[in-house]
PAVEX-353079 format. One record per residue: y, z, x of N, C-alpha, C in turn. Coordinates in steps of 0.05 Angstrom, whole numbers, plus 5000, padded with zeros to 4 digits. Atoms other than C-alpha are relative to their C-alpha. Layout:
! residues N
YZXYZXYZX
...
//
This chain:
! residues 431
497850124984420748035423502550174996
497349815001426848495444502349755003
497250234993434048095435501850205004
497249894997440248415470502049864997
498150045022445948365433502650195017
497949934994453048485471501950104988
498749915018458248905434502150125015
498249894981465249145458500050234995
501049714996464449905475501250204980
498549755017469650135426498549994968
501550035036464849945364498250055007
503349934994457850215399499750224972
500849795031458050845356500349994982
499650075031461150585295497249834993
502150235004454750085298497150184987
502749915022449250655276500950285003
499949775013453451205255500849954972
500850035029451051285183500350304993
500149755017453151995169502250044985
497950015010459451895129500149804981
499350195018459951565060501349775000
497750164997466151215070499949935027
499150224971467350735135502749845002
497650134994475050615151500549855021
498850174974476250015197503049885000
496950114996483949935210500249855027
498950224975485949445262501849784997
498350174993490248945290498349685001
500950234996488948175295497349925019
501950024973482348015340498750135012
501049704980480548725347497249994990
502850035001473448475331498750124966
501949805024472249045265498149774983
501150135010470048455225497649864999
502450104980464748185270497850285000
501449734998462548955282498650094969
501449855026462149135208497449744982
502350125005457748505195496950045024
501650034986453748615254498050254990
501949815010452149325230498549984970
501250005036450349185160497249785007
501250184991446348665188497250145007
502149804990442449175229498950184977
501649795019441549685175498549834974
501450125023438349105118498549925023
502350034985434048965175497750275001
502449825012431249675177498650104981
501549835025430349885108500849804980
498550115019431349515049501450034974
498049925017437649505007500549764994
498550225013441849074965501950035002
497249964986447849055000502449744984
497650135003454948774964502349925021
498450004988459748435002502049864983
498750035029466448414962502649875018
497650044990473248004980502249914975
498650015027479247964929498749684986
500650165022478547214916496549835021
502750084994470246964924500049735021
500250314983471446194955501250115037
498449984964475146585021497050075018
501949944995468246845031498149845030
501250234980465146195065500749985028
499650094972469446135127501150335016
500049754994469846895135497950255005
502049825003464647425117496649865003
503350144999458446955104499949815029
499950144973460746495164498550255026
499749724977460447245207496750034998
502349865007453847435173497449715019
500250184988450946695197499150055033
499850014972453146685267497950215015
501149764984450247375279497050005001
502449995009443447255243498349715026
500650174981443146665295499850035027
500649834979445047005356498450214999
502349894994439647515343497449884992
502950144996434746965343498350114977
501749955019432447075263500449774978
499750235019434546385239496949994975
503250095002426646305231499750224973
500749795024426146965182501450024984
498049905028432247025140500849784994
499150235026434246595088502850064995
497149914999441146445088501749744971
499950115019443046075020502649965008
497950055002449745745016502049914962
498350085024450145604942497950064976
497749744982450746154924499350125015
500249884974452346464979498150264999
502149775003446247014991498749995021
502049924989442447285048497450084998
502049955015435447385036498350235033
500949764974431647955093497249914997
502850034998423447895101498650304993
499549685011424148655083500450044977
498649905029426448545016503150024998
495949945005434648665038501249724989
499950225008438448215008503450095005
497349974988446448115026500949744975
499350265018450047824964503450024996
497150014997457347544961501650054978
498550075018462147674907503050044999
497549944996469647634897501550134972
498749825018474448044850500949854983
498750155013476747404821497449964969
501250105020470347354779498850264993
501449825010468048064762497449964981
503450145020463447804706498050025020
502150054983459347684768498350265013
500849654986458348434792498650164981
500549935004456248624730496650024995
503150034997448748274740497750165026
499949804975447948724804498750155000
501749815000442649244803499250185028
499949894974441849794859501450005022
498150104983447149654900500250315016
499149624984446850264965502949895022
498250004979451649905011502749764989
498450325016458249534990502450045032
498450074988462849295039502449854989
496950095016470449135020501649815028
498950114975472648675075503949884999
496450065003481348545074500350204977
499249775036480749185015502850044994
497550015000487949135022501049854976
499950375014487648494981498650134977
500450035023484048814929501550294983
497149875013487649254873497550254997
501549724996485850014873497649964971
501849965016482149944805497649764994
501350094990478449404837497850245011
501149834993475549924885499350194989
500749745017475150484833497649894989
502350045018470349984789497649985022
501849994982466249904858498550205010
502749754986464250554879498750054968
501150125028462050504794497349945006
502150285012457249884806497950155032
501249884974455450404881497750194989
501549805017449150764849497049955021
503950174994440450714873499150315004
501949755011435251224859499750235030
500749874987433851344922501050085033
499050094977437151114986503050185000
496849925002444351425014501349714992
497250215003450651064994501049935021
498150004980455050745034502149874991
498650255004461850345033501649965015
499150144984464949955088502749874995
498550205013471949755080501749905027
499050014986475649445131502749825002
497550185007483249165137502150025028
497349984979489148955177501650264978
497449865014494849505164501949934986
497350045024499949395106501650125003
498749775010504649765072500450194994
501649655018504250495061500750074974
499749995034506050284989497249854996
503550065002498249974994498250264991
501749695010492950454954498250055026
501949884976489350425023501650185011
498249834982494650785059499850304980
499349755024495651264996496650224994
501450035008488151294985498850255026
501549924984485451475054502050075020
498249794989491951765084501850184997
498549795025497552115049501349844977
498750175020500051984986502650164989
497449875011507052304974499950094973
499449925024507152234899497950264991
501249845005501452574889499350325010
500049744983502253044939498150145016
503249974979495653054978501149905026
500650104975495052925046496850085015
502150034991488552665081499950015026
499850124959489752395160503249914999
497850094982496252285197499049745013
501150354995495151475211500750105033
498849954975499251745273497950045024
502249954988494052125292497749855008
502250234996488551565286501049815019
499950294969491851055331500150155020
501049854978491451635380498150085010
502749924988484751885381498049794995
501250245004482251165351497450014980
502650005014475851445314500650384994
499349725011476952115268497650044982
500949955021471852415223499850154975
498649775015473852795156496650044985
501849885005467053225136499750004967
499949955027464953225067499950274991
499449715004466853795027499250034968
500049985030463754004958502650014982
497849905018470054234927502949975008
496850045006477153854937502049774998
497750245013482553414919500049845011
499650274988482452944974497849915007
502350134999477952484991498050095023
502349924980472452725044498249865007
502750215003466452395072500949825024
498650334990470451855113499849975034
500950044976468451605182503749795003
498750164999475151195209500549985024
499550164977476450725258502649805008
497150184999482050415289499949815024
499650254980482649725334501849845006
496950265008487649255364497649765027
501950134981485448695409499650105030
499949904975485749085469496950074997
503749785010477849375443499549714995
502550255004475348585440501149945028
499150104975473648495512499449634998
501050324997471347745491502849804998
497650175007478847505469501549845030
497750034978482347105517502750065004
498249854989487847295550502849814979
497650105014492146665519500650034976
500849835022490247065448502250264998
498249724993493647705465503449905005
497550104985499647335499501849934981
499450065019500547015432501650224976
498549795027500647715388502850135013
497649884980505747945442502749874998
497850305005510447375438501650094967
499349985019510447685366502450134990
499049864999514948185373503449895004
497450044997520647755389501149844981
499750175022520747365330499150064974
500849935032517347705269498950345012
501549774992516448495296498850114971
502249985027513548665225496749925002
503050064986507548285248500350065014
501449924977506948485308499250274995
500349765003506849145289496849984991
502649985011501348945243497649885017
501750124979497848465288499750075022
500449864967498348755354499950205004
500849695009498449445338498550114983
501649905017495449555280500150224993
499149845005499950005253500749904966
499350005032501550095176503050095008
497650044984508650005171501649894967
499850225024513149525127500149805006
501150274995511048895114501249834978
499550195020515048385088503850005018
498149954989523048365090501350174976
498149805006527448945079500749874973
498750035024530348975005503350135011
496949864992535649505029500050035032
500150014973535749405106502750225009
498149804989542149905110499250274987
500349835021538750465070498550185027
501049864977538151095120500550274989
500149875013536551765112500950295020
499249805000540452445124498950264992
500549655016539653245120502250014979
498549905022542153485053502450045005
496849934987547853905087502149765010
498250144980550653365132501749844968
499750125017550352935064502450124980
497849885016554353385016502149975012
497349944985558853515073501449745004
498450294994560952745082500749934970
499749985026560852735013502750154988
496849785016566853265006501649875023
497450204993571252865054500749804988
499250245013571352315010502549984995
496449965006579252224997499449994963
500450045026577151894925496949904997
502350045006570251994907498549964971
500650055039566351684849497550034994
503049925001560551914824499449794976
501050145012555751604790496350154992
502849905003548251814751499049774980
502650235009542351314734497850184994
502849855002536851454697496849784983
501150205002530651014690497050184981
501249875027525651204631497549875009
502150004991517651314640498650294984
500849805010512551664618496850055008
501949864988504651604636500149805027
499850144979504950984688501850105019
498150054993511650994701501150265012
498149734997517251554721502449934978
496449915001523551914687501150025027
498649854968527051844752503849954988
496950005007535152044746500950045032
498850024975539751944812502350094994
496949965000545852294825502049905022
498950114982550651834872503050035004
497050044987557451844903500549735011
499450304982560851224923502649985013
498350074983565251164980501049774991
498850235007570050584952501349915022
498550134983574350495008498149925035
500850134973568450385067497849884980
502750095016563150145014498250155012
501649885004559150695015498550164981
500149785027554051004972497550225005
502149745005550551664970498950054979
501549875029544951974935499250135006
500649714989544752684941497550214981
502249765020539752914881498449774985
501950235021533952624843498650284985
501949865016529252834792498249794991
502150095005522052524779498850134990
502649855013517452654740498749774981
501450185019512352284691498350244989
501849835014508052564636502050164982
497949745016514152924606500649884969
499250135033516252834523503950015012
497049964987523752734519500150314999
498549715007524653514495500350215025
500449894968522153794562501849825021
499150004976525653264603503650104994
496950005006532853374564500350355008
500049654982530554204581501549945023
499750074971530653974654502449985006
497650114995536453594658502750204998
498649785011540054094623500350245019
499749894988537954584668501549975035
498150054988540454224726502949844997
497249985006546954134704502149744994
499750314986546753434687500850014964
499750025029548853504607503349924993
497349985001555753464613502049745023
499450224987555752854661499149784988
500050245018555752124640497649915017
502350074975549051854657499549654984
500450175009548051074646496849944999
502550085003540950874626498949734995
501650205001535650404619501049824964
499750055032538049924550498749884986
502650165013530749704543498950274970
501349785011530650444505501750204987
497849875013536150574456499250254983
500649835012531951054418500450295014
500749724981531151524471502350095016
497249934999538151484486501250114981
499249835026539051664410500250255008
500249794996535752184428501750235005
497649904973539452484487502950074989
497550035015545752394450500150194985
500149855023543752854391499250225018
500249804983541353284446503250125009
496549815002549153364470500049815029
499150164967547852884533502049694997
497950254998553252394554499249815004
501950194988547551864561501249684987
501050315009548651034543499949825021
500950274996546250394555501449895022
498550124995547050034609500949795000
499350325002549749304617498349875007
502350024998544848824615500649745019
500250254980544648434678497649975012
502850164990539148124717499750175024
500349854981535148434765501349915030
498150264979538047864820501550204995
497449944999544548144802500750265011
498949724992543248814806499450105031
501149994974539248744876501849945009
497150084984545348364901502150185009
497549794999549948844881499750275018
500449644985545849484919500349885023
499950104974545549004977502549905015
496650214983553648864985501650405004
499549734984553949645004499949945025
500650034964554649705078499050185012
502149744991550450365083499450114970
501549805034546250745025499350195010
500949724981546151475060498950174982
501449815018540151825024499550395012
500849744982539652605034497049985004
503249904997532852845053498450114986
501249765025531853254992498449814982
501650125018529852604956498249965008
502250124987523252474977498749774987
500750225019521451994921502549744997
499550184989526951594936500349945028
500749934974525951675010497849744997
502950095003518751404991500649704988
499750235010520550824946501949755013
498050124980526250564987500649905023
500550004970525450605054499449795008
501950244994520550105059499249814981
500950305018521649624995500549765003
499550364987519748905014501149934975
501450205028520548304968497649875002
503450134999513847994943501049765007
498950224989513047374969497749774978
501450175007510546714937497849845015
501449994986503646634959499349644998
500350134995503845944952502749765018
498949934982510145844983501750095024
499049824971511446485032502950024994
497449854995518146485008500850354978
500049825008521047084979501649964969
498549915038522347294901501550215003
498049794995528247634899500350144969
499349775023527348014830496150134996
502749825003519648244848499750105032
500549834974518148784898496750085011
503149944978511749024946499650304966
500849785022511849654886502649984978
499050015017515149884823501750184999
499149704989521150324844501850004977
498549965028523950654792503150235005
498049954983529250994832502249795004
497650224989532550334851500349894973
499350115034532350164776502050264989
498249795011535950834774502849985009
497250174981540950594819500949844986
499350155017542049984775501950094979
499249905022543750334719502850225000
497649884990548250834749502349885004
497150124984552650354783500149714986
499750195015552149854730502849944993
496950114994560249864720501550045018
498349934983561349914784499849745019
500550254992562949314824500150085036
499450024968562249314908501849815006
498150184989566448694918500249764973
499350255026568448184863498949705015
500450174992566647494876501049835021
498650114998572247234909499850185033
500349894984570547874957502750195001
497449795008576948244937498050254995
501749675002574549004933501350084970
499549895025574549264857501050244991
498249705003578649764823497550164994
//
């Protein structure tokens, strides 16, 4: 018995091309990938048999999502009668031997009883944390069969390890794909390569609902509508574009050429400088900021940085030293009086700063009325630009002293301009 099986044309080839390790599905709300990447997995434990993982951060979302998908499909190709579809726990069973088993990141313990695993699928991988996915391609092993792994997500933040992961990652200094590029040509393939730094192997795909011809029209109309009321989503939902997601931390924070920067910088009538420096070492960063502050329009520049991690103090006080920063007053972090000792005995004009709350100090970068970064910083460029606040997932509002990442730049900022006030309470402008 032949069953035809309808599929929107922009997922035909993603459906049995198997020559690429990795499987990137980026898309927008409705753009079907979800449906597609169960339909194919579906197909391939039908021809051969494997022990296929399907992984979502927390396990219980599973039911009205991934196993619901796997279900529906096993029914529309008329195999209710052959496959065994368990609900507790959730498990697919094949007549072939494949077997489709569910687990979530919330219970690891559970991944480690797993044996043979050739195909894992990561469905919202967004949602799960990079050393989530590191322990998964791990538990990705079998004697004999190719690998595979399927991950598919709406677009985030390009502070997300997917963005960093499988497109460029600034800090590190790799670059993989131009995302740019992918929502233009929609399906890219990067070739595996014996020998180099970035990742290789990767089949990727990109969708918005315009590629599900089954959606109705009053569907679309909906993500459209989005744009005039939350463009953040829409971006994400209707485009399916990686972006920022969430709301602005510094919504006036914009970025200049070096030149122009100095040069507005030396009109200042009375200019006040200021240097932050935020302490790190294998996680973290040494990042130091050198700023100017316009007092009379509330403005503040930051024309020089320095990052780095991995450094002892003796190499970073070299550094510093060498750019010309020994002889300037630099306020620091006062979680780390030792290492201010340090500095000190070194010959640097380094202390402590005042110890206020992160609230306070977020407040205070946010009662600027422009933060004009040169271009030369790229690490605060990178951290800045696009820092949301996290939001309380139970309820959606926003924490105003936790961010989308861990910028250690804007902690450098803190510290810098720790005795410096933007407006007093009262809103009087400070000496």
């Amino acid at each position: 018995m032949t069953t035809v099986k309808e599929v929107n044309p922009h997922f035909e080839d993603f459906l049995f091309d198997w020559n690429q390790k990795f499987q990137l599905l980026v898309g927008g709300y409705g753009s079907s990938k979800s449906y597609h990447a169960a339909l194919k997995i579906t197909l391939k434990a039908l021809e051969e048999k494997r022990t296929i993982l399907v992984v979502r951060e927390v396990y219980d979302t599973h039911r009205d999502s991934t196993f619901s998908l796997f279900s529906e499909i096993i029914e529309d190709l008329q195999l209710a009668s052959k496959v065994k579809i368990g609900s507790s726990p959730m498990q697919i069973k094949f007549p072939n031997g494949s077997k489709i088993i569910f687990r979530g990141m919330d219970k690891p313990e559970k991944l480690k009883s797993i044996n043979n695993i050739s195909l894992v699928w990561l469905e919202e991988c967004s949602e799960i944390k990079y050393t989530g996915f590191k322990e998964l391609l791990g538990r990705l092993r079998h004697p004999s069969l190719p690998l595979y792994m399927i991950l598919s997500t709406n677009p985030v933040s390009k502070g997300n390890w997917v963005y960093k992961h499988f497109f460029k990652n600034e800090i590190e200094d790799y670059h993989v794909l131009d995302d740019e590029e992918l929502y233009t040509q929609k399906t890219i393939v990067i070739p595996k390569k014996q020998s180099s730094d970035i990742p290789t192997d990767i089949y990727y795909h990109h969708s918005t609902a315009d590629d599900n011809l089954f959606l109705p029209e009053s569907y679309i109309d909906q993500l459209d509508e989005m744009k005039s009321y939350d463009p953040d989503l829409h971006r994400i939902a209707r485009k399916g574009r990686f972006g920022v997601n969430g709301k602005l931390v510094l919504p006036q924070f914009e970025i200049k050429h070096h030149d122009q920067v100095m040069a507005e910088i030396a009109s200042i009538r009375k200019p006040i400088r200021k240097n932050g420096m935020d302490f790190g070492f294998v996680d973290s960063y040494n990042a130091v900021l050198r700023m100017v502050v316009d007092h009379e329009k509330k403005w503040l520049y930051i024309y020089e940085e320095y990052y780095k991690r991995g450094m002892t103090d003796d190499k970073t006080a070299d550094e510093l030293e060498e750019l010309g920063l020994k002889k300037s007053i630099i306020k620091a972090d006062n979680a780390e009086p030792k290492t201010i000792a340090y500095f000190k005995q070194r010959g640097f004009r380094m202390y402590s700063c005042k110890k206020l709350t992160r609230v306070e100090n977020t407040k205070k970068m946010k009662r600027f009325k422009r933060i004009i970064c040169s271009d030369a910083c790229v690490n605060t460029i990178r951290e800045l630009k696009e820092l949301t606040f996290k939001k309380d997932p139970k309820t959606d509002e926003i924490i105003e002293d936790e961010f989308n990442i861990d910028p250690h730049t804007f902690s450098a900022m803190w510290y810098g301009l720790d005795d410096y006030e933007v407006a007093s309470v009262k809103g009087a402008n400070s000496k």
